[in-house]
N, C-alpha and C positions, 0 to 999 in steps of 0.2 A: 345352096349349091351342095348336093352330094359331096362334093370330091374332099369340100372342103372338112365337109363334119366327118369325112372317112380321115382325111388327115390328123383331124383331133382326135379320134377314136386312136387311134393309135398311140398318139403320147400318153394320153389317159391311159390306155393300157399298157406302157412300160415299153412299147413299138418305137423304133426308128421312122418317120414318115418316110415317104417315098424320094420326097426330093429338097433337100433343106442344106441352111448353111447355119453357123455361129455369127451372133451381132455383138460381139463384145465392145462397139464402139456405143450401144445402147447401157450393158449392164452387164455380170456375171451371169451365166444361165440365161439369156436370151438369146432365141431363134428364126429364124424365121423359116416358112415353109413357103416353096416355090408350088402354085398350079397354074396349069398352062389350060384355058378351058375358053374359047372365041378373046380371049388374051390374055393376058399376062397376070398373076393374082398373087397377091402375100398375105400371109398371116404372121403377125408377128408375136411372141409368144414366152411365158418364162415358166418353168416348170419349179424352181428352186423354192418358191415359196410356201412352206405349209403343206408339202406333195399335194400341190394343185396345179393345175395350169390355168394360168392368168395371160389371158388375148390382149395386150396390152394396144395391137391395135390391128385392121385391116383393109387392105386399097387393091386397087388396080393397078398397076403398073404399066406407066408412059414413056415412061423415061428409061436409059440406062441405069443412073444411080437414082439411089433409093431417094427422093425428097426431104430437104432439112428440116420440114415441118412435119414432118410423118416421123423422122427418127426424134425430136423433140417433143412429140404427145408422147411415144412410147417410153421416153425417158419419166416422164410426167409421170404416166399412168405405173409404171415400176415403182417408182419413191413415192407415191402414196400405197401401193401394194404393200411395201415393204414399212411402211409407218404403220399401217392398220396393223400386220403382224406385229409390230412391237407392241401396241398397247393393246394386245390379246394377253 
């Protein structure tokens, strides 16, 4: 999806996406980015590590809140982001 790689393009480039929130209940430095395209769509995302951005994960959205099993990979996928930096 376009919308989505133009939203990464932008964090990569040091840009504000268009429409995002903070997920600190994930981690320090994670985000998520809202796209609205035949429905509802997140990226969730941490910029903090190694000045990279690491997509810690991404879904569609059904629901109101965000699914415990979707904030739970993204925690996953953060503390092994953040392990692999330590033993660099």
């Amino acid at each position: 999806m376009k919308r989505a790689g133009y939203q990464l393009w932008l964090v990569q480039n040091g840009y504000t996406p268009i429409s995002w929130r903070p997920m600190p209940s994930i981690g320090k430095g994670v985000y998520e980015i809202k796209i609205k395209y035949k429905g509802e769509y997140r990226i969730i995302y941490a910029v903090s590590i190694k000045d990279a951005v690491h997509v810690l994960e991404a879904f569609r959205k059904k629901t109101q809140k965000t699914p415990q099993q979707v904030i739970d990979l993204a925690r996953k996928r953060l503390q092994e982001a953040l392990n692999e930096q330590a033993n660099i």
